[in-house]
FIKOLZA-1660 file (N, C-alpha, C; in steps of 0.1 Angstrom, whole numbers, plus 5000, padded with zeros to 4 digits):
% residues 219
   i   px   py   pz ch aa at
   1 9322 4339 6072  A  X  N
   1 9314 4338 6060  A  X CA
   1 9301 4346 6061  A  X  C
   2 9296 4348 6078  A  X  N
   2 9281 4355 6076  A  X CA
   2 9283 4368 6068  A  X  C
   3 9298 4374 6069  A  X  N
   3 9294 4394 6066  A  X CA
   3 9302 4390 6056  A  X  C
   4 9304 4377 6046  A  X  N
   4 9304 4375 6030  A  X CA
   4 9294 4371 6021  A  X  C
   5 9287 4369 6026  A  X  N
   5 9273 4364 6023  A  X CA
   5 9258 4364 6032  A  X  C
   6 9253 4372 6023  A  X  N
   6 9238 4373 6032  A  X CA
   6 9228 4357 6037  A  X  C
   7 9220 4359 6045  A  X  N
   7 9211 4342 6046  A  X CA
   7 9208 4335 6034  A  X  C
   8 9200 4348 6026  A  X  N
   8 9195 4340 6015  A  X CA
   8 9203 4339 6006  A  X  C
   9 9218 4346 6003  A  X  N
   9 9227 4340 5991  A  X CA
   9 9233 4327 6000  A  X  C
  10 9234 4322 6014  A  X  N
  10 9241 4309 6016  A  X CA
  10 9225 4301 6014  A  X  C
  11 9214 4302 6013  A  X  N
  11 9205 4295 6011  A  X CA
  11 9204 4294 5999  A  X  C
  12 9213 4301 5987  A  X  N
  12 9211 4294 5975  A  X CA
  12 9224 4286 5974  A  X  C
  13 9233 4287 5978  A  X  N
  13 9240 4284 5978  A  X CA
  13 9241 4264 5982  A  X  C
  14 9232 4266 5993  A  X  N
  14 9231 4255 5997  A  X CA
  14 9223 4244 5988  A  X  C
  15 9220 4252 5977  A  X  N
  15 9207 4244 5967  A  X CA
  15 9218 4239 5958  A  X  C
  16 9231 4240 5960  A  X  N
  16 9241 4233 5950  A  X CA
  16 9243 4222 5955  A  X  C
  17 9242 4212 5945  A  X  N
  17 9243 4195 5948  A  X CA
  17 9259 4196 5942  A  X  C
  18 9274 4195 5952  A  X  N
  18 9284 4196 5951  A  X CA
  18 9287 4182 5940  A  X  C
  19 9283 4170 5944  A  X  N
  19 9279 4156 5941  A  X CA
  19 9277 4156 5926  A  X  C
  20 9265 4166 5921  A  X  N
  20 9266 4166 5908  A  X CA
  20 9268 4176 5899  A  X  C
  21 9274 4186 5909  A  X  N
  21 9278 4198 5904  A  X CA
  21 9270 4207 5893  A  X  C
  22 9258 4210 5902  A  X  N
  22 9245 4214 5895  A  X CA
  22 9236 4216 5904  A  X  C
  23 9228 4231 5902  A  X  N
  23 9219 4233 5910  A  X CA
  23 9207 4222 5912  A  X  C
  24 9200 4223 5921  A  X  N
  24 9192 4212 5922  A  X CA
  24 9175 4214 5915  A  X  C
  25 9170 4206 5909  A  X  N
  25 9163 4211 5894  A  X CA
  25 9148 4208 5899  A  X  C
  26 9143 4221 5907  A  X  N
  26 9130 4218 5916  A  X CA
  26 9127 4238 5917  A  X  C
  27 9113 4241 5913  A  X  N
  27 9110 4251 5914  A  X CA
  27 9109 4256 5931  A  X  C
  28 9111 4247 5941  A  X  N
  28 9110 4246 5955  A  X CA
  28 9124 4255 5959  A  X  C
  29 9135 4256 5948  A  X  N
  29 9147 4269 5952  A  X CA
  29 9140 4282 5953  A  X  C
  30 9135 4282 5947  A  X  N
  30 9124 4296 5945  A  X CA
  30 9120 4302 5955  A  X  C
  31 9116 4295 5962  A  X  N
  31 9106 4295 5976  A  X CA
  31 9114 4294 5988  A  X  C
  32 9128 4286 5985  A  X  N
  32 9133 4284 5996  A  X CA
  32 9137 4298 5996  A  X  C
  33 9149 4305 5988  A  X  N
  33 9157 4314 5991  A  X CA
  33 9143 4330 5991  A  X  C
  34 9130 4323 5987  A  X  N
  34 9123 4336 5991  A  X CA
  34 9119 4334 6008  A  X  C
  35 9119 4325 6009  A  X  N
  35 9119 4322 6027  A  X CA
  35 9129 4327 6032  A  X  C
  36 9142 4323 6029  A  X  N
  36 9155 4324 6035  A  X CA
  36 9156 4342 6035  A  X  C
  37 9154 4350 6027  A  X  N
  37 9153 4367 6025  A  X CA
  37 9140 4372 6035  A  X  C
  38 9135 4363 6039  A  X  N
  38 9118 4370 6049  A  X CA
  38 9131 4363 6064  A  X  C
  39 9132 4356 6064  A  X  N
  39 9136 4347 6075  A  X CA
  39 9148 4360 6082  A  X  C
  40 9157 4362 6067  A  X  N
  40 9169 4374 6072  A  X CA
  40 9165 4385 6077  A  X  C
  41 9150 4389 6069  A  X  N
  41 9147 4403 6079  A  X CA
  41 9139 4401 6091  A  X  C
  42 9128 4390 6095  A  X  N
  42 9124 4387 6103  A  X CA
  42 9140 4385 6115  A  X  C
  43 9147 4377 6119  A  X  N
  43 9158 4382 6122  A  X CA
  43 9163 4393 6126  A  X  C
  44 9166 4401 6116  A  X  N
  44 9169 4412 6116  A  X CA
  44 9163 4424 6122  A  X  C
  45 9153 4420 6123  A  X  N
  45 9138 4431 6130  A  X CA
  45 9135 4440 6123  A  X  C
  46 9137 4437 6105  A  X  N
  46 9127 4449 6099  A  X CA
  46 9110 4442 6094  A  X  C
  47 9112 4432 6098  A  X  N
  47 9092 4426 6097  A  X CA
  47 9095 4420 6110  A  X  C
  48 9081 4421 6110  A  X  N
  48 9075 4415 6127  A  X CA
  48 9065 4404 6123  A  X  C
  49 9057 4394 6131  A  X  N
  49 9048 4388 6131  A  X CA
  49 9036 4392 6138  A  X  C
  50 9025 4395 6129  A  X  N
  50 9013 4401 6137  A  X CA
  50 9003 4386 6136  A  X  C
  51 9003 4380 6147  A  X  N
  51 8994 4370 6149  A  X CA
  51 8988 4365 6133  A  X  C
  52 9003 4359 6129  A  X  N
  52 9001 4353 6121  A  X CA
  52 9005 4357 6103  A  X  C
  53 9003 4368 6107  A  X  N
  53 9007 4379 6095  A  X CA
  53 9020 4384 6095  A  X  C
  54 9023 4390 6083  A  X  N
  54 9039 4395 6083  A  X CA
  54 9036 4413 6082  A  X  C
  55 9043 4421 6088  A  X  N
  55 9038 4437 6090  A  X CA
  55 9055 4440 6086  A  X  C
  56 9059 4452 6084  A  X  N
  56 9070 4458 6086  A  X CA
  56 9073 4467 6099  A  X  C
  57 9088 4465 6104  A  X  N
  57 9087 4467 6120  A  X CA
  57 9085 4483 6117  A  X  C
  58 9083 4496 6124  A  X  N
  58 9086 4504 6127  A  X CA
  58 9094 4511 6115  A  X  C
  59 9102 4522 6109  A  X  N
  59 9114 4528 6105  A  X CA
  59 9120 4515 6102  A  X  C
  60 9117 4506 6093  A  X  N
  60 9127 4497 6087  A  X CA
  60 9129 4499 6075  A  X  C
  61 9145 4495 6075  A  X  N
  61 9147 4499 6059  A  X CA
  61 9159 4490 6059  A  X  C
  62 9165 4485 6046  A  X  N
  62 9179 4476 6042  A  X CA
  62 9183 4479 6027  A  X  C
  63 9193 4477 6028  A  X  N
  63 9200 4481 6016  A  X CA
  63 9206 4468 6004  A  X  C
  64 9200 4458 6011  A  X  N
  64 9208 4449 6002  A  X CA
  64 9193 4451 5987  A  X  C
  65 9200 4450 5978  A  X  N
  65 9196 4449 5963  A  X CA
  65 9181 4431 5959  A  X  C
  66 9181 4425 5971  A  X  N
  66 9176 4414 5970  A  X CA
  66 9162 4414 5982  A  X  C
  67 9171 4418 5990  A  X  N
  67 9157 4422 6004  A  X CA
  67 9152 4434 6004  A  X  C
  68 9155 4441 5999  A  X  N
  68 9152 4458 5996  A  X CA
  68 9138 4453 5993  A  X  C
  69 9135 4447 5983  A  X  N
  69 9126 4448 5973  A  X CA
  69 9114 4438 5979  A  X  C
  70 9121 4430 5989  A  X  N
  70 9111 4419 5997  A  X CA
  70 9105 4434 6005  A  X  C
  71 9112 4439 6015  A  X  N
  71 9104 4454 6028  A  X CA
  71 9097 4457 6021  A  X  C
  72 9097 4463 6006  A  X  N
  72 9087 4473 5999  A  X CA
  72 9075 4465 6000  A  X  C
  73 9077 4459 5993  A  X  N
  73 9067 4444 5995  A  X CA
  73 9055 4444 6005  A  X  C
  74 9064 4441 6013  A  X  N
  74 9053 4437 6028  A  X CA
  74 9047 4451 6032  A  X  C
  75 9057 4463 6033  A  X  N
  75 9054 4475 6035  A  X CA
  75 9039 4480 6030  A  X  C
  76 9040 4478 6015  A  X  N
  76 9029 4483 6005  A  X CA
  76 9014 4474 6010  A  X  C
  77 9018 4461 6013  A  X  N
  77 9006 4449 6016  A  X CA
  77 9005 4445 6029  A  X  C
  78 9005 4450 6040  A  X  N
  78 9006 4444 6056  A  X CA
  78 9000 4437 6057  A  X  C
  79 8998 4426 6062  A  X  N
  79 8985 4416 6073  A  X CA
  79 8985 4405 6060  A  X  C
  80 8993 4405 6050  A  X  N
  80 8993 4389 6042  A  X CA
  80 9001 4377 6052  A  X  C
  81 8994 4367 6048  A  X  N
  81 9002 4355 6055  A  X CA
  81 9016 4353 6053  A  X  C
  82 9024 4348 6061  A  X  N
  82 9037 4341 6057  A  X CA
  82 9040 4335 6041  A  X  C
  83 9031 4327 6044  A  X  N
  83 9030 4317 6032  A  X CA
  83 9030 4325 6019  A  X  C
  84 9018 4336 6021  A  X  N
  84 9019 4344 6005  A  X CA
  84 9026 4351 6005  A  X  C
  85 9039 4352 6013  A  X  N
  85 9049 4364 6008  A  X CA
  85 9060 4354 6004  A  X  C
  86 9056 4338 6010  A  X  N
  86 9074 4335 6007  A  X CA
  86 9070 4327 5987  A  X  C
  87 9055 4325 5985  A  X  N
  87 9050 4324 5968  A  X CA
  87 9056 4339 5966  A  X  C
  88 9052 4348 5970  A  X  N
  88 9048 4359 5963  A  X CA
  88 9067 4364 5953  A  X  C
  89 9063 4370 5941  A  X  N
  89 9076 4372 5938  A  X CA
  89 9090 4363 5940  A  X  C
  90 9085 4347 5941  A  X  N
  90 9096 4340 5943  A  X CA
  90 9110 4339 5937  A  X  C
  91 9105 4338 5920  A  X  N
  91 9114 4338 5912  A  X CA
  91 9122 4349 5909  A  X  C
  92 9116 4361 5916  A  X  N
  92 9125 4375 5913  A  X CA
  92 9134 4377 5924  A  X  C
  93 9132 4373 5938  A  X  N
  93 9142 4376 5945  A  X CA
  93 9148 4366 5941  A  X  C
  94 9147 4353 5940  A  X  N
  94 9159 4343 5938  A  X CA
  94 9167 4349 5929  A  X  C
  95 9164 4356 5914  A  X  N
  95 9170 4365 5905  A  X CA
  95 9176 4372 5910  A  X  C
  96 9175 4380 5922  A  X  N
  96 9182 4393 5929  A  X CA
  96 9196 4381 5937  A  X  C
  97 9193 4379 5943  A  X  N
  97 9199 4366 5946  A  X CA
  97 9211 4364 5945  A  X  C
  98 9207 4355 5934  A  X  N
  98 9218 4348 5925  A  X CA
  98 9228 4364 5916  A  X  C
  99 9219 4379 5914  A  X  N
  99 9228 4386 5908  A  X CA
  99 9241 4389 5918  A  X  C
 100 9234 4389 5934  A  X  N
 100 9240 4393 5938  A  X CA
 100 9255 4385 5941  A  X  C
 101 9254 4372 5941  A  X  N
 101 9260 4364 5936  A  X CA
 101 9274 4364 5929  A  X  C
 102 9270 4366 5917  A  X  N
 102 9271 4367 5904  A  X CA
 102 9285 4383 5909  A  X  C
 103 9281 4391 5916  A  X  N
 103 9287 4403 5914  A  X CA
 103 9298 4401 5924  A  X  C
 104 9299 4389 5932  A  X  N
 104 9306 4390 5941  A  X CA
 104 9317 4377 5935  A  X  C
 105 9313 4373 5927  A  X  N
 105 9322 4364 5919  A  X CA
 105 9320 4347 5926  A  X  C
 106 9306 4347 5930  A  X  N
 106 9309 4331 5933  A  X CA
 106 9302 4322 5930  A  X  C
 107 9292 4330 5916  A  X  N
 107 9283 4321 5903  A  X CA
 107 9287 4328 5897  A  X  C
 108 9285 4320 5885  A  X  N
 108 9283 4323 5873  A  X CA
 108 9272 4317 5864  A  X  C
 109 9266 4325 5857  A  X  N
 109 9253 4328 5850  A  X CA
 109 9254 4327 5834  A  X  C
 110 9252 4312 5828  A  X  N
 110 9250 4313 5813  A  X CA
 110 9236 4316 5809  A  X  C
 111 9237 4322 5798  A  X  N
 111 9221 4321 5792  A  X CA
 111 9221 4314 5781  A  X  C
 112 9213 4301 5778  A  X  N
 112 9214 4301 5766  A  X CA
 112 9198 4296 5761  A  X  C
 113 9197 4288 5754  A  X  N
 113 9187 4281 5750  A  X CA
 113 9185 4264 5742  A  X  C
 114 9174 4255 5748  A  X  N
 114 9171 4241 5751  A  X CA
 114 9163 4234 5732  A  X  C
 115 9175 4232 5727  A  X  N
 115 9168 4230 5711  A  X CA
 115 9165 4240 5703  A  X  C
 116 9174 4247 5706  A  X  N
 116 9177 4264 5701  A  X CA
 116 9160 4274 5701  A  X  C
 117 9151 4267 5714  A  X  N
 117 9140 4273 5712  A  X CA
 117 9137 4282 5724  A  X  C
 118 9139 4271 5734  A  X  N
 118 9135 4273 5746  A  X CA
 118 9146 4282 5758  A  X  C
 119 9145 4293 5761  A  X  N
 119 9154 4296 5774  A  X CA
 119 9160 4291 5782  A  X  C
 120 9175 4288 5786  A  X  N
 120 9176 4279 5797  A  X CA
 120 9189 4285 5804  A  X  C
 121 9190 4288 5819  A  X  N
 121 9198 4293 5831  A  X CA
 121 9205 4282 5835  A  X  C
 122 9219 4285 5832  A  X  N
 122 9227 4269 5837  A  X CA
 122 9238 4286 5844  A  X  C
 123 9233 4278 5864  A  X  N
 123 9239 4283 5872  A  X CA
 123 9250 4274 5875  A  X  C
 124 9266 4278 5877  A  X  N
 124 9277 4274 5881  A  X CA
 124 9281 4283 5894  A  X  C
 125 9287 4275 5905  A  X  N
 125 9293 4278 5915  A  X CA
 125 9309 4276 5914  A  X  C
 126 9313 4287 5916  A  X  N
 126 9326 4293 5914  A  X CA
 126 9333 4294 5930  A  X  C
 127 9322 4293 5939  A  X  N
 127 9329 4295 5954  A  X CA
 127 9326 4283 5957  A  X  C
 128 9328 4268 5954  A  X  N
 128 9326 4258 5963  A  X CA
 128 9329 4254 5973  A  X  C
 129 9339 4267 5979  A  X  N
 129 9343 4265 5994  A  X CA
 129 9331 4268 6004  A  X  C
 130 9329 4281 6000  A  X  N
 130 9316 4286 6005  A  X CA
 130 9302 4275 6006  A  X  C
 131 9298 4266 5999  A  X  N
 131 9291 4259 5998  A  X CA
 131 9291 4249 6012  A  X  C
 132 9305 4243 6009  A  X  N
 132 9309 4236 6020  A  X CA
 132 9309 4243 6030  A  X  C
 133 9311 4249 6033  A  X  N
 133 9309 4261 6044  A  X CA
 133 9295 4260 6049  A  X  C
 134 9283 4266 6037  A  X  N
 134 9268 4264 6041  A  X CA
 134 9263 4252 6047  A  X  C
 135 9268 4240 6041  A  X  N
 135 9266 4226 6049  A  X CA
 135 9268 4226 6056  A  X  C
 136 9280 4229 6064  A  X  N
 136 9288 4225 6076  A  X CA
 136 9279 4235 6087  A  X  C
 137 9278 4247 6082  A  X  N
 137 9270 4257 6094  A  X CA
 137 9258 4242 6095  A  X  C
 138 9250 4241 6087  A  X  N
 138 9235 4237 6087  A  X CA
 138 9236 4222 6096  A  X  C
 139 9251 4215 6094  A  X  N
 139 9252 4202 6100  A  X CA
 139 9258 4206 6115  A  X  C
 140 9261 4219 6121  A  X  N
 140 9266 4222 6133  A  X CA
 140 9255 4224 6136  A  X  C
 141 9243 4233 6132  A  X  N
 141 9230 4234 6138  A  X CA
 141 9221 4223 6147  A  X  C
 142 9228 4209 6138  A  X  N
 142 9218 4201 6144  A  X CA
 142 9230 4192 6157  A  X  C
 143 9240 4193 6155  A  X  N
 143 9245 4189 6169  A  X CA
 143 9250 4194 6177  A  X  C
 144 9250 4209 6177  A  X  N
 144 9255 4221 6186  A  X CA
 144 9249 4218 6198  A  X  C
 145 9250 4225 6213  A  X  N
 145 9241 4224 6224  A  X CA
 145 9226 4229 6219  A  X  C
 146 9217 4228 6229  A  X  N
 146 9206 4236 6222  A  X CA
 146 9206 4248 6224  A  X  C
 147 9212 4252 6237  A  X  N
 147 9212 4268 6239  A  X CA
 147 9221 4275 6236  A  X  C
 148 9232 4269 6227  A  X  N
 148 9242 4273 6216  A  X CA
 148 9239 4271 6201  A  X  C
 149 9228 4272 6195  A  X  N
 149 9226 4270 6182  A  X CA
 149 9224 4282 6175  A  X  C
 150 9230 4282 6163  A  X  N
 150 9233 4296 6157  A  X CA
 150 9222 4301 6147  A  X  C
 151 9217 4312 6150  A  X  N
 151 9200 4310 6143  A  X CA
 151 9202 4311 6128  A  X  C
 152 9216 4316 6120  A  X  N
 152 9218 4313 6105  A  X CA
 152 9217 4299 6106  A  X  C
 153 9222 4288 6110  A  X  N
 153 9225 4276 6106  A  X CA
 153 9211 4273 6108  A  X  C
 154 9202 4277 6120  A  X  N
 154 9188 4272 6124  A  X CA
 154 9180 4275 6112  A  X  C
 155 9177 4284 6109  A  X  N
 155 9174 4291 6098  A  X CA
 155 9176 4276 6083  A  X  C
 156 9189 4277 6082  A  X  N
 156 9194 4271 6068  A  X CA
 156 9186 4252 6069  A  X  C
 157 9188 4248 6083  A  X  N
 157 9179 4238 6086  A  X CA
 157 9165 4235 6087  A  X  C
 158 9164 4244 6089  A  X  N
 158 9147 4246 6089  A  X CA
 158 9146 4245 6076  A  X  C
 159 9147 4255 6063  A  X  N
 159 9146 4260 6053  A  X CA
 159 9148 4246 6044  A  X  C
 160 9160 4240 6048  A  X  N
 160 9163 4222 6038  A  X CA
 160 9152 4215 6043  A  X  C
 161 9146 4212 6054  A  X  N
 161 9141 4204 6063  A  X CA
 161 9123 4206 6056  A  X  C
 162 9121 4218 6050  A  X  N
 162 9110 4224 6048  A  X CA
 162 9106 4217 6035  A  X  C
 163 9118 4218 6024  A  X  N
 163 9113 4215 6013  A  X CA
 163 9116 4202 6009  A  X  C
 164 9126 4190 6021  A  X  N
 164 9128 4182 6021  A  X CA
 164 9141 4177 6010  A  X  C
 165 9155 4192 6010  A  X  N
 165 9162 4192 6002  A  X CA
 165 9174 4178 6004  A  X  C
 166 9173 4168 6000  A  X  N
 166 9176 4155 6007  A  X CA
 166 9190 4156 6006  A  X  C
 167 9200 4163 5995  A  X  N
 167 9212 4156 5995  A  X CA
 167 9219 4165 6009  A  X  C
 168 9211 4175 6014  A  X  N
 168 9218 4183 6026  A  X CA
 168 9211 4176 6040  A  X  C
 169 9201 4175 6041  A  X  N
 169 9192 4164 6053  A  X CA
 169 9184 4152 6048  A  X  C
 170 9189 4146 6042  A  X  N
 170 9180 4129 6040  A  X CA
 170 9171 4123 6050  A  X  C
 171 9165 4116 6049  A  X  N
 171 9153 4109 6057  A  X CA
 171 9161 4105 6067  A  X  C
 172 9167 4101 6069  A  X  N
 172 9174 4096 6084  A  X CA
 172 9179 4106 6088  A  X  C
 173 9185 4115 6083  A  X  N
 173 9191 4126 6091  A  X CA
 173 9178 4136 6096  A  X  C
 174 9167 4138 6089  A  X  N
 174 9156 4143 6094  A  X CA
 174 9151 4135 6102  A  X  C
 175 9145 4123 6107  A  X  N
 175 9139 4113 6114  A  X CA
 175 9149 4114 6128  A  X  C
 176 9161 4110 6126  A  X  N
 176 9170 4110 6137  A  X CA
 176 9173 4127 6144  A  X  C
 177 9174 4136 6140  A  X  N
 177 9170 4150 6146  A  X CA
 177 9159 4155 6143  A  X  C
 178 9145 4148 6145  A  X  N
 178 9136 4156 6147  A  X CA
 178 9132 4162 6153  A  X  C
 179 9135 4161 6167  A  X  N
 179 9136 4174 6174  A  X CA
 179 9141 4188 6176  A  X  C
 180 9154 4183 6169  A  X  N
 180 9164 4201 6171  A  X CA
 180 9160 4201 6155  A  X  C
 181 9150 4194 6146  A  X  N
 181 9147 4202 6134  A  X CA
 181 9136 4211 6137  A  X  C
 182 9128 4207 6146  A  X  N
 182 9115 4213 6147  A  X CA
 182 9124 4228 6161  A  X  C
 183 9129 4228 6171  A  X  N
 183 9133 4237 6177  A  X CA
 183 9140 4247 6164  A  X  C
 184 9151 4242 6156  A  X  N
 184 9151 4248 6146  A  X CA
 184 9145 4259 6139  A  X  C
 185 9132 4251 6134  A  X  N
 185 9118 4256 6129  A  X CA
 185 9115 4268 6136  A  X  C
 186 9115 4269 6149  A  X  N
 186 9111 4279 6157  A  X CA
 186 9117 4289 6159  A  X  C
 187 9130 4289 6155  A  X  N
 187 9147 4300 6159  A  X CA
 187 9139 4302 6145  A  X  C
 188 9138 4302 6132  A  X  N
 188 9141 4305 6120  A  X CA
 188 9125 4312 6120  A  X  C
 189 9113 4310 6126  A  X  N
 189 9104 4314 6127  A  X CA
 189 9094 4317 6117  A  X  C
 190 9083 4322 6112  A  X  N
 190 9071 4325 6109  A  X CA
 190 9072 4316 6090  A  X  C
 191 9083 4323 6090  A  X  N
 191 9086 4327 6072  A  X CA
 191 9088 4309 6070  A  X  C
 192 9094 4298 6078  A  X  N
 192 9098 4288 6078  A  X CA
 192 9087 4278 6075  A  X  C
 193 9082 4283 6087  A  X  N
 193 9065 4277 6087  A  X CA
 193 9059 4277 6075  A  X  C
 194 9062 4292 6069  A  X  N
 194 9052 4291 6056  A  X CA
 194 9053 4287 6044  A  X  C
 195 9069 4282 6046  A  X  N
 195 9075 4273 6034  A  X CA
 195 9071 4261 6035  A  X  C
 196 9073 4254 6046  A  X  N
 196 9069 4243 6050  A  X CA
 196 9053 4242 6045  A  X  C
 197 9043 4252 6050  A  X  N
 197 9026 4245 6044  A  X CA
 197 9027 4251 6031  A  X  C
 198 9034 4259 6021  A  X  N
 198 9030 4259 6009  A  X CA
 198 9039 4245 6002  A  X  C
 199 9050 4238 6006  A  X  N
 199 9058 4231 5998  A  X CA
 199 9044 4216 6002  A  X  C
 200 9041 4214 6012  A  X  N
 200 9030 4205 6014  A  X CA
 200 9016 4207 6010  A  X  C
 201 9012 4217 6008  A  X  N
 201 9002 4220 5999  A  X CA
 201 9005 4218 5986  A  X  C
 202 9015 4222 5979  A  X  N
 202 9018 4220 5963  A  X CA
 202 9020 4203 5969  A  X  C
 203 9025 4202 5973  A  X  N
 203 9023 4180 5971  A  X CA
 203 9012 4175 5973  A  X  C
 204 9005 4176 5985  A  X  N
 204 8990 4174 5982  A  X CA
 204 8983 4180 5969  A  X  C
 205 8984 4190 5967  A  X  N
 205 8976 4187 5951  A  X CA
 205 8983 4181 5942  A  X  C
 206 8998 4176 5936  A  X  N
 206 9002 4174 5930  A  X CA
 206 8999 4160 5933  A  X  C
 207 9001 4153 5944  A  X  N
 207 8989 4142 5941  A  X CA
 207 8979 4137 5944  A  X  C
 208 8969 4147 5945  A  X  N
 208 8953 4145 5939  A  X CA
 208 8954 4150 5927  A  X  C
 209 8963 4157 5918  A  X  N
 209 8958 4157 5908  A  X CA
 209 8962 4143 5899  A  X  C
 210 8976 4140 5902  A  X  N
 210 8981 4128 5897  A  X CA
 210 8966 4118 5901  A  X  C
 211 8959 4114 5908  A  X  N
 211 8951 4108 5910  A  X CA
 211 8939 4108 5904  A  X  C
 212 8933 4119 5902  A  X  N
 212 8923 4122 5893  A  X CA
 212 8926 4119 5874  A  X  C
 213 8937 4122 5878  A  X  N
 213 8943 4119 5864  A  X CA
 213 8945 4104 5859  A  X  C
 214 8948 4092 5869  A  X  N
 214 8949 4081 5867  A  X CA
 214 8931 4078 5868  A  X  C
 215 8926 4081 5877  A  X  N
 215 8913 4076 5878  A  X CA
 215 8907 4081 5860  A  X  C
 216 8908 4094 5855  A  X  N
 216 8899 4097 5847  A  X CA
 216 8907 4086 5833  A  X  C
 217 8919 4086 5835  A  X  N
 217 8923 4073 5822  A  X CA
 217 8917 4060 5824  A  X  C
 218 8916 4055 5839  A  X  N
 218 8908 4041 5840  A  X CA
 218 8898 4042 5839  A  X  C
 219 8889 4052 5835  A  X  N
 219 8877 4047 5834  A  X CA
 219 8873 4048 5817  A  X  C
% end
């Protein structure tokens, strides 16, 4: 399945709740599979980590239609954080994404609209095998040896573990491998991290704002 699917099309893939047969309804897909496309090139060695920063390696270049557009990216803006490349343009690579998807026949893409007003993307998975497939890598990641762990699967664990995508790692299955989640963390590297402090930053203000918001009605 790896040379049928890139990191970040089994990282979206993995945002399908098989259970309820429906993507999972959290703008945190966005971010993941823009992690999951920095995570494939870091891997891959066309970005490097410059103490802390993301650079492009050397002569790097890629052709996939989804990461192409992430290199340019970094290329054009060197020395931004982790974190602001895996916000940056989130929703467009997820778009490249999912086309690429789409062309390979294992979504399908309605367009329609919510009270005949509003726009609304109802994504279907047409390869459910594949899906099962992305679990199973991400559930071998955490009980494989340690010096046998496969850095796609490390990667795909890190990436659930980051946004705290529960129906693939639930609180006990995070708690009870917290260790080979955090080794994990580390095989999957820079881009992982920086999902991890923007998905915890967006919750910390989402509740201080919820808080200020209760405080300003009690009084």
């Amino acid at each position: 399945m790896d040379n049928e699917y890139t990191l970040a099309e089994q990282a979206f893939l993995l945002c399908y709740n098989l259970d309820k047969q429906r993507m999972t309804r959290t703008d945190h897909v966005d971010y993941l599979v823009r992690a999951a496309a920095l995570v494939e090139l870091y891997q891959g060695g066309q970005i490097e980590d410059r103490n802390g920063k993301a650079g492009p390696a050397r002569g790097a270049s890629v052709r996939d239609q989804a990461l192409a557009p992430v290199l340019d990216e970094i290329g054009q803006a060197p020395n931004k954080s982790w974190k602001h490349w895996v916000r940056h343009n989130a929703k467009a690579t997820k778009r490249a994404v999912r086309a690429g998807l789409v062309d390979k026949r294992a979504v399908a893409v309605e367009q329609g609209r919510v009270l005949l007003v509003f726009p609304h993307t109802t994504t279907t998975v047409k390869d459910t095998r594949a899906v099962k497939q992305v679990r199973a890598k991400a559930k071998d990641a955490l009980r494989q040896p340690s010096a046998q762990v496969d850095p796609a699967g490390a990667a795909l664990v890190a990436l659930a573990a980051a946004v705290e995508l529960g129906f693939v790692l639930d609180r006990r299955t995070r708690r009870e491998h917290k260790a080979r989640i955090k080794q994990c963390m580390e095989i999957a590297g820079p881009a992982a991290a920086g999902l991890r402090k923007l998905i915890q930053q967006r919750r910390s203000g989402a509740i201080a704002g919820a808080s200020a918001g209760a405080t300003a009605g009690g009084s």
